[in-house]
TIRO-311755 format. One record per residue: residue in three letters; x, y negated, z negated of N, C-alpha, C in turn; residue number from 1. Coordinates in nm, 3 decimals. Layout:
BEGIN
> ALA:X:Y:Z:X:Y:Z:X:Y:Z:NUM
...
//
This chain:
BEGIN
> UNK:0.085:0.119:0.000:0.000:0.000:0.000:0.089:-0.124:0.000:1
> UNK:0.059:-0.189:0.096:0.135:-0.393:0.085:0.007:-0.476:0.037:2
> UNK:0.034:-0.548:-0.043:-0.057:-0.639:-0.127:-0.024:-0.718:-0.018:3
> UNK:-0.099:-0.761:0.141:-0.033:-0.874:0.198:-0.152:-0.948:0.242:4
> UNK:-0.245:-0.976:0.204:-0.392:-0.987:0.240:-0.370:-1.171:0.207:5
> UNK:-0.406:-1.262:0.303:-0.450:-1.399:0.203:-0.588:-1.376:0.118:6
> UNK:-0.605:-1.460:0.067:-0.693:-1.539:-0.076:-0.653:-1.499:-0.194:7
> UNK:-0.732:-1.458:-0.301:-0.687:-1.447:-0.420:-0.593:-1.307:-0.437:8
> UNK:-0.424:-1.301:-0.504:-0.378:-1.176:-0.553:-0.440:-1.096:-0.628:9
> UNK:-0.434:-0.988:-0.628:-0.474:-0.916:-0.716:-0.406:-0.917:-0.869:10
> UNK:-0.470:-0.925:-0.977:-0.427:-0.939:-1.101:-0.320:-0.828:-1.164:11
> UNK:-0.232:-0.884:-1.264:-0.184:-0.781:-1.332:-0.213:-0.618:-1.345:12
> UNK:-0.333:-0.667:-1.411:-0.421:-0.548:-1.487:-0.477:-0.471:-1.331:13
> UNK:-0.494:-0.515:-1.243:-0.588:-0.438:-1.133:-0.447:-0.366:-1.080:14
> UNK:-0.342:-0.441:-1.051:-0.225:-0.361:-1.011:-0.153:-0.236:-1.064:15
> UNK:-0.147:-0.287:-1.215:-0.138:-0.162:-1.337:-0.223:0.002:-1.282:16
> UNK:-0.359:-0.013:-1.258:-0.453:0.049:-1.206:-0.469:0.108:-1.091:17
> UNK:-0.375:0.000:-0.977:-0.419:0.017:-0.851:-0.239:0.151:-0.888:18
> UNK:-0.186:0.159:-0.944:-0.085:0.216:-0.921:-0.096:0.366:-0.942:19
> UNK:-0.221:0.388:-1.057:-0.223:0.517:-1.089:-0.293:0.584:-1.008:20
> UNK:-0.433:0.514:-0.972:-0.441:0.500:-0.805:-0.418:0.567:-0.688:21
> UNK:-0.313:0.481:-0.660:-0.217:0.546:-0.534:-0.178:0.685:-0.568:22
> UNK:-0.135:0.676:-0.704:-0.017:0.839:-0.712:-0.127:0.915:-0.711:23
> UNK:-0.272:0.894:-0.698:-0.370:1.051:-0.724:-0.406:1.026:-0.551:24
> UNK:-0.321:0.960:-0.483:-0.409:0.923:-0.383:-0.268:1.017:-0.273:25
> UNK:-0.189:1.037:-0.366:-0.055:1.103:-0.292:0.031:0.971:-0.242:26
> UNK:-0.013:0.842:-0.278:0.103:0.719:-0.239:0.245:0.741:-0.256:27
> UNK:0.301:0.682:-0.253:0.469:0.672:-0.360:0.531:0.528:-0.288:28
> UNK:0.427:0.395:-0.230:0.501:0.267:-0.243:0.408:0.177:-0.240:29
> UNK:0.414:0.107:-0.327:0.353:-0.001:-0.345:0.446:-0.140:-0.292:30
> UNK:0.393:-0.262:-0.231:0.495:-0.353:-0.229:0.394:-0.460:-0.245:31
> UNK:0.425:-0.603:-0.337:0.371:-0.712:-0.341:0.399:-0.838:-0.239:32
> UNK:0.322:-0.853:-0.160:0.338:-0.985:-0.056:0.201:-1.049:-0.014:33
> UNK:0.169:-1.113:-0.144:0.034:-1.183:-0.077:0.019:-1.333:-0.075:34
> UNK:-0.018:-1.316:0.038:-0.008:-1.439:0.100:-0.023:-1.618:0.060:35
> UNK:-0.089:-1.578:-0.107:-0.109:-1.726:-0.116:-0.051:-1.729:-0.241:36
> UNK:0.026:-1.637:-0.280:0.117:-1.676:-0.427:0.231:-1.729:-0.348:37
> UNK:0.254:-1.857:-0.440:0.333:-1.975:-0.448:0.488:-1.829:-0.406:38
> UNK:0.527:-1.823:-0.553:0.660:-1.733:-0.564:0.688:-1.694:-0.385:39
> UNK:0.626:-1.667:-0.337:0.652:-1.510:-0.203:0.649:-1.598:-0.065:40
> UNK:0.603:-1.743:-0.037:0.621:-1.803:0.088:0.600:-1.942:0.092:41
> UNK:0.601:-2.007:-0.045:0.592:-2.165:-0.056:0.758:-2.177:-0.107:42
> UNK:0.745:-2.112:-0.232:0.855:-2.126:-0.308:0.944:-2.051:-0.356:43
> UNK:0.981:-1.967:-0.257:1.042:-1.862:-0.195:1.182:-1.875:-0.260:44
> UNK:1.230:-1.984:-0.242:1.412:-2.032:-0.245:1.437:-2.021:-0.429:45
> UNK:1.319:-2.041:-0.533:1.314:-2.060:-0.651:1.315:-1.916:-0.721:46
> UNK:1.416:-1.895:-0.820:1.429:-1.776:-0.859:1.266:-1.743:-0.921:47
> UNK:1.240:-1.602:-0.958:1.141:-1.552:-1.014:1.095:-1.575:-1.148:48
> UNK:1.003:-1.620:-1.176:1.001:-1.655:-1.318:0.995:-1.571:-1.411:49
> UNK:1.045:-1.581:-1.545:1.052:-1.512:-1.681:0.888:-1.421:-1.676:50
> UNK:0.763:-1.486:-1.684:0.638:-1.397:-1.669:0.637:-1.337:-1.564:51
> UNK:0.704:-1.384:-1.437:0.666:-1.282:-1.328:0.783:-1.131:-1.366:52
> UNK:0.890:-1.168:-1.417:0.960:-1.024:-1.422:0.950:-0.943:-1.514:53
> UNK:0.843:-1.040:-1.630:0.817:-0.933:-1.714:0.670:-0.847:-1.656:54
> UNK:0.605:-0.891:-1.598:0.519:-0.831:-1.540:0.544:-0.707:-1.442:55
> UNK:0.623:-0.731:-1.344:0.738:-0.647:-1.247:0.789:-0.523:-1.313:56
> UNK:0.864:-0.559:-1.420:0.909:-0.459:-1.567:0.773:-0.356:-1.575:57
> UNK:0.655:-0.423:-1.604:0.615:-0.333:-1.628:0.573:-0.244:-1.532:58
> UNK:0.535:-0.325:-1.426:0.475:-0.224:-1.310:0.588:-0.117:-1.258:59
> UNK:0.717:-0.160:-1.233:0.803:-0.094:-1.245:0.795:0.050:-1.290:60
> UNK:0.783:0.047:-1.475:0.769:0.147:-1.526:0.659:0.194:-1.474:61
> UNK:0.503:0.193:-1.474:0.429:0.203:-1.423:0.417:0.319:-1.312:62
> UNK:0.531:0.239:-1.210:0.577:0.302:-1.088:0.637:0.476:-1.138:63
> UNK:0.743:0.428:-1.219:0.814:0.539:-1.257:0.737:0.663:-1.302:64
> UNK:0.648:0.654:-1.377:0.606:0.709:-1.451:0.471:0.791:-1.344:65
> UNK:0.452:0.742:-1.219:0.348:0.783:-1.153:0.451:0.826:-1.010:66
> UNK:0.521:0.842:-1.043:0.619:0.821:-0.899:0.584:0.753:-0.746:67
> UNK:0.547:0.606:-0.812:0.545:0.548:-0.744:0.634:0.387:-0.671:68
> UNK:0.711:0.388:-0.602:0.823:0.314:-0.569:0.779:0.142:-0.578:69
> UNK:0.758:0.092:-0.655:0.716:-0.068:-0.681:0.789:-0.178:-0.647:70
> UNK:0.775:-0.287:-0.559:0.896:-0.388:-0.560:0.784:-0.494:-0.491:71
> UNK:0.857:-0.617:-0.465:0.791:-0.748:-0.393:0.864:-0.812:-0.277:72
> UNK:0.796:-0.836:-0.222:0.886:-0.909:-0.048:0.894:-1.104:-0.057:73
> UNK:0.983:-1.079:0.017:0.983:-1.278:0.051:0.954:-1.301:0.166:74
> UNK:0.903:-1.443:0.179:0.837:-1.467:0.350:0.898:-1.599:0.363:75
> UNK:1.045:-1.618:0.353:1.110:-1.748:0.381:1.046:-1.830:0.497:76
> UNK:0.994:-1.761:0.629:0.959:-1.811:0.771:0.934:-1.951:0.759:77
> UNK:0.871:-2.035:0.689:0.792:-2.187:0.714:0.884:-2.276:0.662:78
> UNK:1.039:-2.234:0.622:1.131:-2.379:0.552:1.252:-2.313:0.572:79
> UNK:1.288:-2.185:0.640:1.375:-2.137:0.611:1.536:-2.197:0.734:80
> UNK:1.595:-2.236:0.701:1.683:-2.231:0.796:1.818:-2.134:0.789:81
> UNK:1.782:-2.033:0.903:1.855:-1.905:0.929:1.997:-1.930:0.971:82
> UNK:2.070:-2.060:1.000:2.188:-2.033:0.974:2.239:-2.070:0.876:83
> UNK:2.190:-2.118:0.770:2.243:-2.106:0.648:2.250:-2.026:0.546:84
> UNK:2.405:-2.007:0.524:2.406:-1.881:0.412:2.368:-1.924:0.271:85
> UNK:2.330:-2.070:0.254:2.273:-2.050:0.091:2.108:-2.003:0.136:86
> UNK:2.055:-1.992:0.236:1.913:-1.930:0.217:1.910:-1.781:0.219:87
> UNK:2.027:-1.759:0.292:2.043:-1.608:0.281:2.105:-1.595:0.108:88
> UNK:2.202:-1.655:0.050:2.164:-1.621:-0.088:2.040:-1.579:-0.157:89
> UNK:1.930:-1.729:-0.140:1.892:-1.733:-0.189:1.752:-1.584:-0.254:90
> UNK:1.736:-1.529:-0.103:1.688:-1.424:-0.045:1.713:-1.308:-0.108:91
> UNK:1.848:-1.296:-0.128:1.936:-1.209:-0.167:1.901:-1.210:-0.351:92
> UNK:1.933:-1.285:-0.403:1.917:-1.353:-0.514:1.773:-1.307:-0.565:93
> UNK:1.689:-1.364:-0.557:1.509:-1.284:-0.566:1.522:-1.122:-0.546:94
> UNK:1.569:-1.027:-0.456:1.597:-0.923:-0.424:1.680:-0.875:-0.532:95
> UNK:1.792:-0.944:-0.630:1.857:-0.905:-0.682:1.799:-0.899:-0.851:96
> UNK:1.703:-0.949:-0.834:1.631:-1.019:-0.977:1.507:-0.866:-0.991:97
> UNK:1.493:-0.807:-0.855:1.399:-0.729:-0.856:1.490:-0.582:-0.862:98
> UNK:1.566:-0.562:-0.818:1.672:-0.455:-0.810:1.701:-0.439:-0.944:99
> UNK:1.726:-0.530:-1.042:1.762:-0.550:-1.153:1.650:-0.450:-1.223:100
> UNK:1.530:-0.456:-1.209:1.434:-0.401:-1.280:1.404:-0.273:-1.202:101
> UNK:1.491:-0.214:-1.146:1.467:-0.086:-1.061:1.446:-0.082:-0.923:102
> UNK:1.440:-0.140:-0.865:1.354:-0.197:-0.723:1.427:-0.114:-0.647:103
> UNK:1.373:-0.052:-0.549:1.489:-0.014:-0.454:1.427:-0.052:-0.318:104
> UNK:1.310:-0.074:-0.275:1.278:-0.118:-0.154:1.260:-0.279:-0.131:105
> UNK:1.285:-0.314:-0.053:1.276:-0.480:-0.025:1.150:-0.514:0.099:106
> UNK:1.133:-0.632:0.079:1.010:-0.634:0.215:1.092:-0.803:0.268:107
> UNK:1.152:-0.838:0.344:1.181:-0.935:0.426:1.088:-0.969:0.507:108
> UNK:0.972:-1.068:0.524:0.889:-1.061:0.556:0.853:-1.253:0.632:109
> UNK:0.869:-1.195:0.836:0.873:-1.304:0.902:0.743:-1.322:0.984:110
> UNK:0.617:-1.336:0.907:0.508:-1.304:1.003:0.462:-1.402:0.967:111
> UNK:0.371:-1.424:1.097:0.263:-1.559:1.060:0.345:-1.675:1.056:112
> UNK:0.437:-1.737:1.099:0.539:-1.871:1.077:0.548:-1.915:1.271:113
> UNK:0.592:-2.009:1.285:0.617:-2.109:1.365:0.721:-2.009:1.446:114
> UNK:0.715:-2.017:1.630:0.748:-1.915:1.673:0.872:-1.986:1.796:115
> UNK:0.917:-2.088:1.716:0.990:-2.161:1.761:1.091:-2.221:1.658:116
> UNK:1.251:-2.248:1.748:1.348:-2.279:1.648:1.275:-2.466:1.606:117
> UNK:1.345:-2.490:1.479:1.311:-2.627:1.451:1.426:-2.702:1.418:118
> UNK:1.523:-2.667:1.337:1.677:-2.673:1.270:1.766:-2.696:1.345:119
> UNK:1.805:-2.828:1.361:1.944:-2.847:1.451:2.046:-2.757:1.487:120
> UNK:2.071:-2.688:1.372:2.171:-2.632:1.333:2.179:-2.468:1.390:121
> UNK:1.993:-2.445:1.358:1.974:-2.315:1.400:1.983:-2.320:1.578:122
> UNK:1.888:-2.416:1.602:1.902:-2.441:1.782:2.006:-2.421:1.865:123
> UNK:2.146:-2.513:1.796:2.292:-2.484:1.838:2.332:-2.393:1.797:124
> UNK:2.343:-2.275:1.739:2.341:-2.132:1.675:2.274:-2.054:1.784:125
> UNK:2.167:-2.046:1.804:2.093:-1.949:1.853:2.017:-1.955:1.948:126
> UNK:2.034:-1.787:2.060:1.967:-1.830:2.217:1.819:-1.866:2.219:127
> UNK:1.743:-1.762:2.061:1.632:-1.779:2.061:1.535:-1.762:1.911:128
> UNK:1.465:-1.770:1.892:1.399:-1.736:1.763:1.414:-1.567:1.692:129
> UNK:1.480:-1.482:1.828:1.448:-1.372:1.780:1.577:-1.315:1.728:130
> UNK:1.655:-1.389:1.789:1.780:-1.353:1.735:1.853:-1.426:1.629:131
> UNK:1.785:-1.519:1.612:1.788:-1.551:1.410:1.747:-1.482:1.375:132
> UNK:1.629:-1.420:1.382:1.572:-1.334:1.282:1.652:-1.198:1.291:133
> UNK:1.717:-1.147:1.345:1.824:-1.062:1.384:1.926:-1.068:1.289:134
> UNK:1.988:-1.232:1.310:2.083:-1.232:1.241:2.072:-1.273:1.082:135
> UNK:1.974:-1.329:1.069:1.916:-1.399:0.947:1.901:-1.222:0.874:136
> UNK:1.836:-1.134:0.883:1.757:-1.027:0.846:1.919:-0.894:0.794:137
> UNK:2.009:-0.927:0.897:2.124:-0.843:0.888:2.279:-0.894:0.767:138
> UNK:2.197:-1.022:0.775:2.325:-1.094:0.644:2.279:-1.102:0.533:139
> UNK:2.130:-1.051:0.532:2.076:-1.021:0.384:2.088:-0.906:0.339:140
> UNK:2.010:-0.772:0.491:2.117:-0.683:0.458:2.249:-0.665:0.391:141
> UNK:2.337:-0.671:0.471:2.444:-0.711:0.431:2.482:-0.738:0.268:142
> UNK:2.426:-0.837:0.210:2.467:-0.889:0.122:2.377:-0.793:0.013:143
> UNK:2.242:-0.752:0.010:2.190:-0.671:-0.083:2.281:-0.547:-0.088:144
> UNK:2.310:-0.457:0.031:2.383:-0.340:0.033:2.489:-0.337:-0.040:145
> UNK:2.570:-0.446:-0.020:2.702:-0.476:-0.129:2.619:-0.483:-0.311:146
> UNK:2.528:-0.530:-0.317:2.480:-0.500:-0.466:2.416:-0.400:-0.502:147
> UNK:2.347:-0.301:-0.404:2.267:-0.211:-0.410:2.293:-0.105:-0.318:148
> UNK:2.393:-0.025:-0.303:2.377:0.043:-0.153:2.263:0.149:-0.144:149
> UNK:2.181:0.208:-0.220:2.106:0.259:-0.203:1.967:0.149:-0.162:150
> UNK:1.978:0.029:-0.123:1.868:-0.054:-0.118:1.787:-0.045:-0.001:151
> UNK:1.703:-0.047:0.047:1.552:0.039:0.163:1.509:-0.128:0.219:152
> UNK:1.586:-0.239:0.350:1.512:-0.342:0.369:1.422:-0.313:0.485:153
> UNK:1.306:-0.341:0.479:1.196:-0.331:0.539:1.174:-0.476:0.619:154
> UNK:1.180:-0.494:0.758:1.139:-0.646:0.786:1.024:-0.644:0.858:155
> UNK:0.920:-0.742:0.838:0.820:-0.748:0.926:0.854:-0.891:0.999:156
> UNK:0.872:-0.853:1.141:0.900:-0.974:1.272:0.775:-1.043:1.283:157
> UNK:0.840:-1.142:1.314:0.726:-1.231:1.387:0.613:-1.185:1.527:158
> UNK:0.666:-1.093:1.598:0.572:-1.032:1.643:0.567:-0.882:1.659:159
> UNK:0.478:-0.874:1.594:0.456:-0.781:1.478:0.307:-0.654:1.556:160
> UNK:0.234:-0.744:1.658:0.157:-0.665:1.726:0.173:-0.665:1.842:161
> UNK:0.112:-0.596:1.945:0.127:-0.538:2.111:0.167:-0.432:2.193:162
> UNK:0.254:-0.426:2.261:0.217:-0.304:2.388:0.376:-0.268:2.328:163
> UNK:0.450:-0.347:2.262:0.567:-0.254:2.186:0.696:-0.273:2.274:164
> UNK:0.692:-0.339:2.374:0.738:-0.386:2.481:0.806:-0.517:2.485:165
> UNK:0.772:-0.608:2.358:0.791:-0.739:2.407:0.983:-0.805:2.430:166
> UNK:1.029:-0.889:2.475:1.115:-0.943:2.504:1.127:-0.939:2.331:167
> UNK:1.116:-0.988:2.215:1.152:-1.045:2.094:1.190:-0.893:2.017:168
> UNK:1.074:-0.806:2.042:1.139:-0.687:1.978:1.292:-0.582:2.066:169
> UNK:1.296:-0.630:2.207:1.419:-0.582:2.246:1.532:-0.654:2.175:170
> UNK:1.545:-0.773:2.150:1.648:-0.848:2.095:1.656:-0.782:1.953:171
> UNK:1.538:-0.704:1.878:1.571:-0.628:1.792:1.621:-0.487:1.795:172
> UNK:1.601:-0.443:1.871:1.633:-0.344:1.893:1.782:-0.348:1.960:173
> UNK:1.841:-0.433:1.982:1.948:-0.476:2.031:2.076:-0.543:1.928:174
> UNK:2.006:-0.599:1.810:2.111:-0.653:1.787:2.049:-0.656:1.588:175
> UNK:1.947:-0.576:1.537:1.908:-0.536:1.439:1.993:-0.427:1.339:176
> UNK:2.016:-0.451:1.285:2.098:-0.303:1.175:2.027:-0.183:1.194:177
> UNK:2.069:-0.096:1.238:1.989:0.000:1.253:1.916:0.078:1.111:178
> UNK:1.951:0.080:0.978:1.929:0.096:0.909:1.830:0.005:0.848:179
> UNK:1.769:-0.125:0.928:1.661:-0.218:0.875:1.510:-0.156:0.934:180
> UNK:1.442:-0.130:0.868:1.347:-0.074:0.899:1.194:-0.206:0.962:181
> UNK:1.154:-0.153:1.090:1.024:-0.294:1.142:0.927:-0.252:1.139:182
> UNK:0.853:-0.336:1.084:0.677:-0.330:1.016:0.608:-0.340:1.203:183
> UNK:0.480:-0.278:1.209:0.440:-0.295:1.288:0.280:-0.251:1.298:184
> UNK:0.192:-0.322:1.351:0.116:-0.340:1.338:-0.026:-0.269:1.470:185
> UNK:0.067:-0.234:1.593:0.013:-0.153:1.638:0.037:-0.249:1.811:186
> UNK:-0.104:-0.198:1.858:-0.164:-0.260:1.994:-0.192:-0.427:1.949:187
> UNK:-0.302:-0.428:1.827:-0.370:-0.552:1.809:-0.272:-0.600:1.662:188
> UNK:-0.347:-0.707:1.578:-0.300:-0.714:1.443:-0.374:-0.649:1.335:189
> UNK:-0.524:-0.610:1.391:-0.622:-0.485:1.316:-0.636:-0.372:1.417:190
> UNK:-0.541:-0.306:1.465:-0.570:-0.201:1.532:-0.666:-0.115:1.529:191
> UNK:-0.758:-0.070:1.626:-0.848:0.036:1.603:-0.856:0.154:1.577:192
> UNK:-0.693:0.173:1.660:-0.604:0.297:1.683:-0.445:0.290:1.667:193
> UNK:-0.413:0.406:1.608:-0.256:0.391:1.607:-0.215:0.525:1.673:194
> UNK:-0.142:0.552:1.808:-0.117:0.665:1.858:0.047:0.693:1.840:195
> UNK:0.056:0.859:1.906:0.238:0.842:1.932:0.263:0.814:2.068:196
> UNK:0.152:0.733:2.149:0.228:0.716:2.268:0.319:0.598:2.269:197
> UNK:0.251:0.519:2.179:0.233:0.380:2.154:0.405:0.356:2.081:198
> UNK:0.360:0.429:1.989:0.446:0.487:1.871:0.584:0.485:1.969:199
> UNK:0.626:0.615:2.054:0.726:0.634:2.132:0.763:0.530:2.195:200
> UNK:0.696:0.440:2.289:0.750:0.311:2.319:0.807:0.211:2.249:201
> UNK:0.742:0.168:2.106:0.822:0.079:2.033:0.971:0.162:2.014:202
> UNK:0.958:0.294:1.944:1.094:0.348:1.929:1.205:0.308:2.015:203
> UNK:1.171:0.297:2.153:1.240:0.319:2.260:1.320:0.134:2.283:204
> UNK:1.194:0.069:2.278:1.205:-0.073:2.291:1.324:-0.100:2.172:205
> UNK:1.272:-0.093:2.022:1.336:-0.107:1.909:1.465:-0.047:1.868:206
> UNK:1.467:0.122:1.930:1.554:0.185:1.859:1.545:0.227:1.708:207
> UNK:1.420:0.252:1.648:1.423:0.312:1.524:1.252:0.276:1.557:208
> UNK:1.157:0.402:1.455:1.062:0.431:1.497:0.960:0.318:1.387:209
> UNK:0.888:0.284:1.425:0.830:0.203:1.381:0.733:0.228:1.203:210
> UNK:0.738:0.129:1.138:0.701:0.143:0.950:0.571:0.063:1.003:211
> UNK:0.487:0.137:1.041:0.335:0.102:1.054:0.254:0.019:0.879:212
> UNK:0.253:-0.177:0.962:0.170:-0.202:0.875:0.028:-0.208:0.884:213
> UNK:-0.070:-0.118:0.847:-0.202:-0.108:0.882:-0.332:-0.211:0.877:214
> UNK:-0.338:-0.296:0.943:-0.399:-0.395:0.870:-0.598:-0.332:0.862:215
> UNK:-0.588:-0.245:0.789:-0.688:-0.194:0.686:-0.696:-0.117:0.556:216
> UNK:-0.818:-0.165:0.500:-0.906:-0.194:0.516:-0.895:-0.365:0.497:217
> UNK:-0.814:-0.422:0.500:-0.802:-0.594:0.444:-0.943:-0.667:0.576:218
> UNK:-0.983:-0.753:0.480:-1.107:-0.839:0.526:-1.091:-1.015:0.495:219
> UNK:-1.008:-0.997:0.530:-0.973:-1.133:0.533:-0.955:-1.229:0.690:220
> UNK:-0.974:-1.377:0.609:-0.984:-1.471:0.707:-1.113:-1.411:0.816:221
> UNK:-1.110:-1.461:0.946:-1.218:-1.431:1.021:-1.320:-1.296:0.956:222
> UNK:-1.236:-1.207:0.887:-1.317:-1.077:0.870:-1.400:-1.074:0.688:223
> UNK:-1.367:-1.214:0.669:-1.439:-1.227:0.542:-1.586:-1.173:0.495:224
> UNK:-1.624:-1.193:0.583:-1.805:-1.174:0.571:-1.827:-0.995:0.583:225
> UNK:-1.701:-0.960:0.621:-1.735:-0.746:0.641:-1.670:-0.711:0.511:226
> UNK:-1.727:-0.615:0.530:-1.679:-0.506:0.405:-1.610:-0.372:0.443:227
> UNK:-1.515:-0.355:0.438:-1.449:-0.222:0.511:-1.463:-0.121:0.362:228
> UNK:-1.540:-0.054:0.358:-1.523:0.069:0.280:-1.490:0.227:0.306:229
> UNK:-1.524:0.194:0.463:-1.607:0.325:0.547:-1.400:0.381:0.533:230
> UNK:-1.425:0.534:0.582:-1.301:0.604:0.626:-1.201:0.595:0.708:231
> UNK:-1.099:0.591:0.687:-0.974:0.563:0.767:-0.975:0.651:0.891:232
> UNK:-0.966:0.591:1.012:-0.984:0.665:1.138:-0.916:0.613:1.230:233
> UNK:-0.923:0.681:1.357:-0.843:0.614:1.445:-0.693:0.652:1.449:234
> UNK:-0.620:0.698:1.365:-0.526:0.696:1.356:-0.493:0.844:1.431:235
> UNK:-0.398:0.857:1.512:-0.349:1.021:1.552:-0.320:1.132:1.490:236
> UNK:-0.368:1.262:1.471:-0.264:1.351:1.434:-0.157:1.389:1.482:237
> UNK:-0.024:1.415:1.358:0.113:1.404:1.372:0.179:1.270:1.419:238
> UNK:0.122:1.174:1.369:0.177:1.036:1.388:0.301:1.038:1.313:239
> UNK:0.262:1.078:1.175:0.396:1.081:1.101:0.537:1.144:1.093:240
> UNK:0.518:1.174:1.205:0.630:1.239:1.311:0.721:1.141:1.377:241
> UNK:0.631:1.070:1.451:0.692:0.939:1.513:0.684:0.805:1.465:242
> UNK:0.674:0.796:1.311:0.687:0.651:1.242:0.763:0.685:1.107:243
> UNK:0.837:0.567:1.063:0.886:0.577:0.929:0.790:0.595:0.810:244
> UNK:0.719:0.561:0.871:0.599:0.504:0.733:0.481:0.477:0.751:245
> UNK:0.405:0.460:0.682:0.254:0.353:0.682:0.247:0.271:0.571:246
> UNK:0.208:0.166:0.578:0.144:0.078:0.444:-0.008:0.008:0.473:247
> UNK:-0.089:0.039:0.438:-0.196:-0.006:0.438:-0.212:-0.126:0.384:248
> UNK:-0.291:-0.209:0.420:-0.342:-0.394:0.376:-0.433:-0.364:0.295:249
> UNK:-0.488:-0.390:0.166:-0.618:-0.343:0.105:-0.668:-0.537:0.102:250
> UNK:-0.776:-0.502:0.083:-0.883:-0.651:0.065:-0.852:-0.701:-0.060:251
> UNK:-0.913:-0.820:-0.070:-0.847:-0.909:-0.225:-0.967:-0.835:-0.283:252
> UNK:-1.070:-0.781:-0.274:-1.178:-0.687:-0.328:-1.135:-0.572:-0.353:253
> UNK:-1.024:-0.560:-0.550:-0.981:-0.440:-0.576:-1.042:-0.309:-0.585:254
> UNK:-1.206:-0.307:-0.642:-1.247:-0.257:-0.646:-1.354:-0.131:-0.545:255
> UNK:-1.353:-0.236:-0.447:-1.382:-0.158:-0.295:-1.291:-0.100:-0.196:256
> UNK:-1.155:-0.178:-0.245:-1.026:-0.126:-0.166:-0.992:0.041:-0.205:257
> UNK:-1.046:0.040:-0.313:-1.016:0.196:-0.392:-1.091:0.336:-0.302:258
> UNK:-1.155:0.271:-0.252:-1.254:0.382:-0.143:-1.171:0.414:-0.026:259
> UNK:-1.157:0.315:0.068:-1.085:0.354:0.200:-0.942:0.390:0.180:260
> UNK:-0.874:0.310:0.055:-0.762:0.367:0.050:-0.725:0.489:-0.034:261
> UNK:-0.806:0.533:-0.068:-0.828:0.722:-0.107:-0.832:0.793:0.052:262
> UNK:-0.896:0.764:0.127:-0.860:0.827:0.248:-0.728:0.781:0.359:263
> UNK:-0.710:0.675:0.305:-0.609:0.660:0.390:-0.478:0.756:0.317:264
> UNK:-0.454:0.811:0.179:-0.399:0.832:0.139:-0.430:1.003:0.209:265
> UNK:-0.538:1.040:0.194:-0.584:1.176:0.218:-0.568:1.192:0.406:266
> UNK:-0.507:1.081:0.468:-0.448:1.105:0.626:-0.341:1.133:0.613:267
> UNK:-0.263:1.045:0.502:-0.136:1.054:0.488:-0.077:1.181:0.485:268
> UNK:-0.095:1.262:0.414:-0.089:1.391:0.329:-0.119:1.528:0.423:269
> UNK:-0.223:1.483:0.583:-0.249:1.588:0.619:-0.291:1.511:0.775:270
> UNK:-0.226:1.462:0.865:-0.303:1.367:0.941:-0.368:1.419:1.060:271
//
């Protein structure tokens, strides 16, 4: 599950919950990235606060104790300027605050931001937007691995949905760490379907098989007014053959999210 839904986060206490959750649901990762806490894409550059890591601490344990893998992502994209290495500190730094409390997966997270360079600095640096994020994504690497070598970075690109084909994901697949793992979202950004044909092409484009982010059951923005409860479908058997992963989007509606993502868990397990 990625907490990456805008409007309200889900609370402490629902997360505590949503964790034991997952592990009956056969999960084993949880990651926090939602969209309208300050910490994760306003104020990104500012270390984590004293309540947020004691909270983390606990979910952490939480995690442990359900064997489930817990950590939180950053979404520098809207202030970030990628040729500077104090933002890549800074990146690094938040990552290191979470590692500290067990963390071993990271979420680097470039979606939804301005799809154009803005930064003097970055412009004269770089041929294009995609290859900051290339290089921006590989010096954080970089720098977590030296504190953590067992550390798991997960990036979600800026384009993140389509035919798997595009010019921005070859530049990843070209010049990406191969050990950085890319979120992906399918054909659409709510896919109807996720196949391995689909699947095999990004591989091919990318060079490492794609960490499917599912954007369901989440009901947000335009999809506010639906209610996704119904069963996880669409998806192929033996997909999980040809992807790293899945993470499902659940709705800021904890309590209804608990339905579809029992089956999404029960695809997982047997697809």
């Amino acid at each position: 599950v990625i907490e990456g839904f805008y409007g309200n986060p889900w609370t402490h206490t629902q997360r505590l919950r949503g964790i034991e959750h997952f592990a009956d649901f056969g999960m084993n990762l949880f990651l926090l990235a939602p969209k309208d806490a300050a910490w994760q894409r306003l104020r990104w550059r500012e270390p984590l606060s004293a309540d947020f890591i004691a909270d983390m601490r606990e979910l952490l344990a939480a995690g442990a104790r359900h064997a489930v893998n817990v950590s939180a992502c950053v979404s520098p994209g809207l202030s970030v300027q990628y040729s500077d290495a104090a933002d890549v500190a800074a990146v690094v730094a938040k990552f290191a605050q979470l590692a500290a409390l067990g963390a071993t997966h990271f979420g680097l997270l470039l979606d939804d931001i301005p799809d154009t360079l803005s930064n003097d600095d970055d412009i004269a640096r770089y041929a294009s937007v995609a290859h900051a994020h290339a290089d921006f994504a590989n010096r954080v690497r970089e720098s977590l691995i030296a504190l953590l070598p067992a550390a798991h970075l997960i990036l979600c690109p800026m384009h993140y949905a389509g035919r798997g084909t595009e010019p921005y994901l070859q530049v990843m697949g070209d010049e990406l760490h191969p050990q950085i793992e890319l979120m992906w979202t399918g054909r659409d950004i709510c896919s109807t379907y996720l196949d391995i044909a689909d699947a095999v092409i990004f591989d091919r484009t990318t060079r490492r098989p794609p960490f499917y982010w599912d954007n369901y059951p989440v009901n947000d923005g335009a999809m506010a007014r639906r209610l996704h409860i119904g069963p996880f479908h669409g998806r192929e058997a033996g997909l999980h053959r040809y992807s790293a992963g899945l993470l499902a989007n659940p709705m800021e509606l904890f309590e209804a999210s608990l339905l579809p993502l029992g089956t999404v868990g029960a695809y997982l397990w047997d697809t």
